[in-house]
N, C-alpha and C positions, 0 to 999 in steps of 0.2 A: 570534044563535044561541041554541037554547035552553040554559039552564043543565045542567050535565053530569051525570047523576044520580050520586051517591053509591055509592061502590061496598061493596057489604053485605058488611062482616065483622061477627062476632062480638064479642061486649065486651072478651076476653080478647088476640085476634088484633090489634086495632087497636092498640094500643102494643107489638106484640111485633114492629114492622117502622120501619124510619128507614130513608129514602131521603136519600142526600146529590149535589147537583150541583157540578163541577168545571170551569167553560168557563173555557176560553182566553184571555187577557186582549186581547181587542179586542171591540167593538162588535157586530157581528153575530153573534160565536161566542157573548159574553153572552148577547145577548136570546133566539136560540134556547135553551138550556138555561135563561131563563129562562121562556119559552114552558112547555119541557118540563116545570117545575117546578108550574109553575100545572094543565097536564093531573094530573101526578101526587097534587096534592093536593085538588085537583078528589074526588078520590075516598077522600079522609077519610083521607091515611096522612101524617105527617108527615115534610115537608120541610127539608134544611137545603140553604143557598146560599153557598158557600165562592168569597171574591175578592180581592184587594187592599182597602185602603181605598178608594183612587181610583177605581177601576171597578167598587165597589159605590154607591159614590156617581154615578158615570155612570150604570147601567143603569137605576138607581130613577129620576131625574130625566127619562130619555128612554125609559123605559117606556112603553107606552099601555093594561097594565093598569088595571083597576077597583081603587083601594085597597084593596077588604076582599079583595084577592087577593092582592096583597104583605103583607099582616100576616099571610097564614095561613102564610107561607114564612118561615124560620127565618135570618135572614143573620148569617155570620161575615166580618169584614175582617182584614187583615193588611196593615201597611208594607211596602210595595215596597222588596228591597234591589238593591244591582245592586254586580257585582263592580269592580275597579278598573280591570281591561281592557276595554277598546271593543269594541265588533267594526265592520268594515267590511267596504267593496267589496273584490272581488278585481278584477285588472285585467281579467279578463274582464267582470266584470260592470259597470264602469266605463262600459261602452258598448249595457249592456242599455237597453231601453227599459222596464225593468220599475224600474231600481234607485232611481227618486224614490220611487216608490210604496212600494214593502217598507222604505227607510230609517228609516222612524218607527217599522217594527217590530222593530229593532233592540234597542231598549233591554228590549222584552220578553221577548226570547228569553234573554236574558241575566238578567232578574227572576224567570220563571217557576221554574226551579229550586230559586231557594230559599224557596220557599212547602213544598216537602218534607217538611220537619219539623213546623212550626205544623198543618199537613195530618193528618199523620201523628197527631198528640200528640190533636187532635180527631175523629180516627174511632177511635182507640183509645177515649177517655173515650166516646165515645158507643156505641159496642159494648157496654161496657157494662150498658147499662138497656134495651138490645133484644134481642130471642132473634136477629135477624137485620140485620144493615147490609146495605145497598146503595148501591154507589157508580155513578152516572152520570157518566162523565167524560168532556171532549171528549179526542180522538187525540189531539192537540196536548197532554195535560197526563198523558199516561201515566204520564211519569217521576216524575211529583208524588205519581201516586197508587199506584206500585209495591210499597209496603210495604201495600196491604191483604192481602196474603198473609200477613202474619204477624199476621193478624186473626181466630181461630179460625170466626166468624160471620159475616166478613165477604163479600163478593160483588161485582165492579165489570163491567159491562159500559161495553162504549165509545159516545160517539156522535159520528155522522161530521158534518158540518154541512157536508160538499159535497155533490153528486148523486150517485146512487146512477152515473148513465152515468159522470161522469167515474173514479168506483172502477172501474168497468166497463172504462174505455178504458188506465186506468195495469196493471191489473190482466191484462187480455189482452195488452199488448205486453211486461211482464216475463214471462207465459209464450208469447211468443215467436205467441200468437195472432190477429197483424192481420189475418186472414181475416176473424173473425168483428164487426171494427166497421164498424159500416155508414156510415163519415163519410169521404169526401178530406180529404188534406191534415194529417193529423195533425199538431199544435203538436210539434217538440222538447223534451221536458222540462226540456233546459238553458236554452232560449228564455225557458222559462212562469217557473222558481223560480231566482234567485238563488242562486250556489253557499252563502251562507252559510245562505240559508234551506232550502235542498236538505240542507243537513249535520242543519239542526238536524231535519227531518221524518224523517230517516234515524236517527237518532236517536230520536226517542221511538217509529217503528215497530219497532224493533229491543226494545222494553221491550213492545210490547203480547203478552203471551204468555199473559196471566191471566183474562182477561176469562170470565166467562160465556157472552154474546150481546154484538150488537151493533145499533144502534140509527141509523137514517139519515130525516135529516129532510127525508123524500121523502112520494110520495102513492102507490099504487098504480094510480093511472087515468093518471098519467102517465108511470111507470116502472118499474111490476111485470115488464115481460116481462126486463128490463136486471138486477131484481134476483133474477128464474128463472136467469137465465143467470149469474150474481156467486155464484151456490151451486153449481147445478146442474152447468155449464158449464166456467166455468174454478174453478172451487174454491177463489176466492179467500178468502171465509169458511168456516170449518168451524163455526158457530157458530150458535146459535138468532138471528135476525134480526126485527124487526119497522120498519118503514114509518109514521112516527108524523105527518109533515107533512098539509095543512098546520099546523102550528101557533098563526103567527097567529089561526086563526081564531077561535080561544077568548078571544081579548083585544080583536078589534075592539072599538072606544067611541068617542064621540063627545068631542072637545078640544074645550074651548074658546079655548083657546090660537090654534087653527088655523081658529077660526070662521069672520073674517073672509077665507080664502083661498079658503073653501066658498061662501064668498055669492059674492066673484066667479065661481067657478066655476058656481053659481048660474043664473047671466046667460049662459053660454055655452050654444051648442047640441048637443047630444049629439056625442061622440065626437069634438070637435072641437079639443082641446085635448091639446100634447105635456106630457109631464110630464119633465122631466132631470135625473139624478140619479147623481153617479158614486159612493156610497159614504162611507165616514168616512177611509180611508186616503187617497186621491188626493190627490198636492198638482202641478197645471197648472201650464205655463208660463204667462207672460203672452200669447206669442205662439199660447200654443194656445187661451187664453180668448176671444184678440181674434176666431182665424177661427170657434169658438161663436155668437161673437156674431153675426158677419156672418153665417155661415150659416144661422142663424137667421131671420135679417133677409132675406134673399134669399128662405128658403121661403116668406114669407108666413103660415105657420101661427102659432095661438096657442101658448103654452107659459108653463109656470112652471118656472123653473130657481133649484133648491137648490143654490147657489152658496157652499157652504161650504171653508175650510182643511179639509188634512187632520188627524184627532187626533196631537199630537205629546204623544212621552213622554220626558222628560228624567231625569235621574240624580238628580233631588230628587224623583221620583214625583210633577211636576204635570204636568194637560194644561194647556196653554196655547193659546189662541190669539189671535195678530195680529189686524191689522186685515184679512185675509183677501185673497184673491184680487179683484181688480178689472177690472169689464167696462170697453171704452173709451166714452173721454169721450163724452156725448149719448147715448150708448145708450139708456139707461132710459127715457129723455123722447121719446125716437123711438117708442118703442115701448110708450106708456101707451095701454092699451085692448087691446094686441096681447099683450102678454107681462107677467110678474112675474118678478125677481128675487128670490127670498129666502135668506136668507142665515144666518139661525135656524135651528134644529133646528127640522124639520117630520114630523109623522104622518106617514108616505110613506104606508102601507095606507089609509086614510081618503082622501086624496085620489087613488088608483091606484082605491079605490072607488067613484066618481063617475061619474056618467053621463058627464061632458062632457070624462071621459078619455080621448083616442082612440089612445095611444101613449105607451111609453115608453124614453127614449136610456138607457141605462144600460150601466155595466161588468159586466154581467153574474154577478156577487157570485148564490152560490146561492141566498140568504136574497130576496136583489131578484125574483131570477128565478122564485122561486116564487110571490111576493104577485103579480106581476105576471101569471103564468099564472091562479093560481086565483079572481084579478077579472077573466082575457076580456081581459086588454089585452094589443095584440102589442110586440114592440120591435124598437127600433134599438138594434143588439149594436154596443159601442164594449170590449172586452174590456183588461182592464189588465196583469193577471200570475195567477199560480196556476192555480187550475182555470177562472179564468175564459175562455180563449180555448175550451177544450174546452164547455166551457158556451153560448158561444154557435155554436158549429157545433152543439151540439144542438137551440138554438133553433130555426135557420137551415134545416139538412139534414133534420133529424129529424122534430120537430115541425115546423117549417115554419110557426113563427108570430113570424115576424121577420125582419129585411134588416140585412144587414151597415153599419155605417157604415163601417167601414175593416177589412179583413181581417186574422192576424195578420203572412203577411208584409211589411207594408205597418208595422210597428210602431215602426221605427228614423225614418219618417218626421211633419213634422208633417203631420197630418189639416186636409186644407184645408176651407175655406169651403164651397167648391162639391162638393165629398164630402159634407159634412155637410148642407147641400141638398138635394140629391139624395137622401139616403137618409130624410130625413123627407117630403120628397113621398111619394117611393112610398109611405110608411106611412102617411100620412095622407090623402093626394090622388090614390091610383090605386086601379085595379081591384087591382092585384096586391094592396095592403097590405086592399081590401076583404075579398081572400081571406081573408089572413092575419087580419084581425080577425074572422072567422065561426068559421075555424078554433078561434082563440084563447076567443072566447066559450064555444063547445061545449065544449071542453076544461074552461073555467074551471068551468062549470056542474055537471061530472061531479066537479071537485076538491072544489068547495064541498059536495056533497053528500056527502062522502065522511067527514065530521063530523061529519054527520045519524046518528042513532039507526039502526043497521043498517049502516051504510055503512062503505067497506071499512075507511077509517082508525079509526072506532068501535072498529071488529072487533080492527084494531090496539092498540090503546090498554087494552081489555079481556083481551088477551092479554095483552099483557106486564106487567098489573095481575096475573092471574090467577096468570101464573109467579114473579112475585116472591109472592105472600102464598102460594104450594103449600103 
């Protein structure tokens, strides 16, 4: 994409604005905000990137910006503390099919907090030397960022790092309007979040009460009419809103880290190859890697599966990982020429880029679902927890550029072989998923453009430039 032109202020006006980012301490909330960090300085206003130590050290590392884009962004760390008490399951949730997944975000929810102060003591010092602060922070970190109220100059809007639909769908059934979503089968809320993580989201939405606008990293060719109706409709914002995804697209580049996955890819024939990939969080049974595997093997199709542990965060503020999740024995060797396992942090966007990508299995993660959309690839929805089950009935229903691997009342069970079979044929080897992948391309086509000079996210991007330097 072309470089993003510089946004013309005056000599006076350029230092009298500091922008500061707040995300959530996990992997995907990261690299959005820092996405967003890279748009906003893209336009010549200085940036600052506020994280722990550790997950300033993550985000740089598995970044897939251009370097002279992280030097123009300003990073502050801080030590992860964590109080003395643990949090756990409740006995309800003992038997969710959600609670492998969310346990590693345990320790953060219990961290986050007390970045409070350090937070605080640095947008006060930096107010300072600007006629105006502005704070961009995810939902997830309100409470941190609560005291820019008593910041005479200061300003925070929020940003959402789910779908604008899923605000859309929690949004109309707390006011009581399931008329107006167009999806069967609505997830239970208790189903999707864990009551401890239910607590703590109730919690930081009960602090957002400050904000200016709010900021969701959505597109508008995919989800303008969902975010007409999030204003218009049920009222759930009363706030200035802007539409800034995709994001990625400002950072596309070429790894060479990832070279050698591209040359095999390379070698493949268009659109012939599955890509799977369940996120940073997930950590699988064995028994549910084994029927992966098999299923796999039954479909026939090509694939590369990022077969990584989930990120684990411990009480000493390290990630750690084991020796990782393990396909069974002979697999790999069965399946040279057919498929790759890798097991490293991989570029996902760059290879979801590729001609010879015809599909992708994924949990549905917002961040996934949009790379995924705005390259034309359709998917196989395998949803974990959170917004992701509602996320992928939008695929599914809505858009209608993806097949279910396993539904979500189907959650409590393991996901067979021959499910997972099944559901990459059709995407890969029938008319149906042909559909879906025409659909999927069209759509991507309008997203990518949507970056372009003119185009609606441009439009975005230049507005909420615009509103902050007023």
């Amino acid at each position: 994409m072309d470089t993003i032109a510089a946004w013309k202020l005056n000599d006076s006006s350029t230092s009298s604005l500091v922008v500061v980012m707040v995300p959530f301490l996990a992997q995907s909330h990261l690299n959005q905000l820092l996405q967003f960090a890279n748009v906003v300085s893209s336009y010549d206003i200085p940036v600052h990137y506020i994280s722990s130590t550790l997950h300033i050290s993550q985000v740089k590392s598995r970044a897939s910006n251009p370097i002279h884009q992280l030097t123009k962004i300003h990073f502050h760390d801080y030590p992860l503390q964590f109080s003395s008490s643990s949090l756990s399951l409740s006995d309800d949730d003992e038997s969710c099919f959600t609670a492998k997944f969310i346990e590693n975000w345990f320790p953060l929810f219990e961290a986050s907090p007390h970045l409070r102060q350090p937070v605080f003591d640095l947008l006060q010092s930096l107010s300072q030397s600007t006629k105006r602060l502005v704070v961009v922070h995810d939902v997830m970190m309100a409470s941190v960022v609560q005291d820019v109220v008593r910041i005479p100059n200061g300003e925070a809007y929020s940003f959402n790092c789910i779908s604008v639909f899923a605000n859309f769908v929690y949004g109309s059934l707390s006011f009581g309007r399931n008329d107006v979503v167009p999806i069967k089968n609505i997830p239970p809320l208790e189903s999707c979040f864990p009551a401890v993580m239910k607590d703590f989201l109730e919690k930081e939405m009960k602090v957002v009460r400050y904000q200016n606008g709010e900021i969701f990293n959505s597109c508008k060719a995919i989800e303008g009419t969902f975010l007409q109706s999030l204003v218009n409709d049920i009222g759930v914002v009363n706030n200035k809103v802007w539409a800034v995804g995709p994001l990625h697209q400002i950072t596309i580049m070429t790894n060479n880290k990832d070279k050698w996955l591209l040359e095999w890819l390379d070698k493949q024939e268009p659109n012939s190859v599955l890509y799977i990939s369940f996120g940073t969080t997930p950590v699988f049974l064995n028994e549910e890697i084994k029927e992966i595997a098999i299923g796999l093997e039954l479909s026939g199709v090509k694939f590369i599966w990022a077969l990584r542990e989930g990120d684990k965060f411990d009480v000493l503020g390290s990630n750690e990982e084991g020796e990782g999740p393990q396909v069974p024995d002979g697999f790999e060797e069965r399946m040279k020429g057919m498929g790759i396992v890798v097991r490293e942090w991989v570029s996902q966007v760059e290879i979801l880029r590729h001609k010879s990508i015809g599909g992708f299995m994924s949990h549905c993660g917002w961040n996934s679902s949009m790379e995924s959309i705005s390259m034309g690839v359709p998917l196989a929805t395998w949803p974990l927890h959170s917004d992701q089950p509602i996320n992928a009935l939008f695929i599914t229903q809505v858009l209608k550029v993806g097949v279910a691997v396993m539904e979500w009342e189907q959650r409590d069970e393991v996901v067979s072989s021959s499910m997972i079979s099944r559901a990459v044929r059709t995407l890969m080897a029938s008319n149906e998923g042909g559909e879906m992948r025409k659909r999927a391309e069209k759509l991507g086509g309008e997203v990518r453009k949507s970056t372009e000079e003119g185009g609606v996210t441009r439009m975005e991007w230049d507005s909420f430039i615009a509103h902050i330097t007023r």
